[in-house]
C-alpha positions as CSV (number, residue, x, y, z in Angstrom):
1,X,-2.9,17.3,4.7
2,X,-0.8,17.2,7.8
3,X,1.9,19.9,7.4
4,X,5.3,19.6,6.3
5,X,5.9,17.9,9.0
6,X,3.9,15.2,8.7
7,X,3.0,14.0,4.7
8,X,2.4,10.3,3.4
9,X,2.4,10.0,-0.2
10,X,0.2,7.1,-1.9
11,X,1.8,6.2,-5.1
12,X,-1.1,4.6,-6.7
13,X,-4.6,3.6,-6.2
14,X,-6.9,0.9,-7.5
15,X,-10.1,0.4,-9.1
16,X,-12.1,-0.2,-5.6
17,X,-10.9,3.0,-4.1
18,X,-14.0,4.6,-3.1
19,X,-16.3,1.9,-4.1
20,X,-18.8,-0.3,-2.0
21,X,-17.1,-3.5,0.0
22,X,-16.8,-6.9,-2.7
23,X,-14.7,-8.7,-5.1
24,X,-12.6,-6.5,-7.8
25,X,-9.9,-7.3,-9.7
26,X,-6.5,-6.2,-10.0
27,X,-4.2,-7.3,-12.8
28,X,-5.5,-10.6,-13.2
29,X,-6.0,-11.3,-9.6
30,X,-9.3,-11.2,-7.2
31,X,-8.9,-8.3,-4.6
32,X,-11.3,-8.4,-1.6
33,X,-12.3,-4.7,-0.4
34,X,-14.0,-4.2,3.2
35,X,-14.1,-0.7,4.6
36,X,-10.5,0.7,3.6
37,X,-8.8,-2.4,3.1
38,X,-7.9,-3.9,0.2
39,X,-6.3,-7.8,0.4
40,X,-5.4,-10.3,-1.9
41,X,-6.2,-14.1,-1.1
42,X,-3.3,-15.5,1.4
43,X,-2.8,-18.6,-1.4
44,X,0.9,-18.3,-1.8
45,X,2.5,-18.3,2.1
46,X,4.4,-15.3,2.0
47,X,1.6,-12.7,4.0
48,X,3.8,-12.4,6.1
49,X,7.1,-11.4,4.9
50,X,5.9,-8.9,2.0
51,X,3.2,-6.5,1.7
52,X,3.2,-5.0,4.8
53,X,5.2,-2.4,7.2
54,X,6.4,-4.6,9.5
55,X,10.1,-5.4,11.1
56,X,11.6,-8.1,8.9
57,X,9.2,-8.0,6.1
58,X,11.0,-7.0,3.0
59,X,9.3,-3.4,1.3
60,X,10.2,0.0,-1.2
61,X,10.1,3.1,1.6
62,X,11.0,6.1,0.0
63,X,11.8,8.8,2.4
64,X,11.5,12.4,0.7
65,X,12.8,15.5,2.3
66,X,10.9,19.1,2.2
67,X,10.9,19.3,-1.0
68,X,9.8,15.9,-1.7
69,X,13.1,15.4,-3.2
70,X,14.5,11.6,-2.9
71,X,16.8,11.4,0.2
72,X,17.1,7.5,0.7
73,X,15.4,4.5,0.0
74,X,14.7,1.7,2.9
């Protein structure tokens, strides 16, 4: 979509992808989708150290080279 410079893979998608804003479900669990967000309910205190890209959050980055080969995981 961007060049070879520039790709983002998504690994998976979920059963509100594409669907009008409301309450889904994902294994077992009520999802909340507005716009192009998807979130979970913050019930269990940790929103703020997983699930997200941020410094000092813990997360599974794979970066790929050219030919989307595995070079390293973060």
């Amino acid at each position: 979509m961007f060049g070879d410079d520039r790709v983002i893979l998504i690994s998976d998608a979920m059963r509100a992808t594409g669907m009008a804003d409301g309450t889904y479900e994902l294994g077992g669990q009520t999802v909340y989708k507005k716009g192009r967000f998807a979130t979970l309910a913050k019930s269990i205190g940790m929103e703020k150290t997983i699930g997200s890209l941020t410094p000092g959050a813990r997360a599974d980055v794979l970066l790929l080279n050219k030919k989307y080969e595995l070079e390293r995981i973060l």
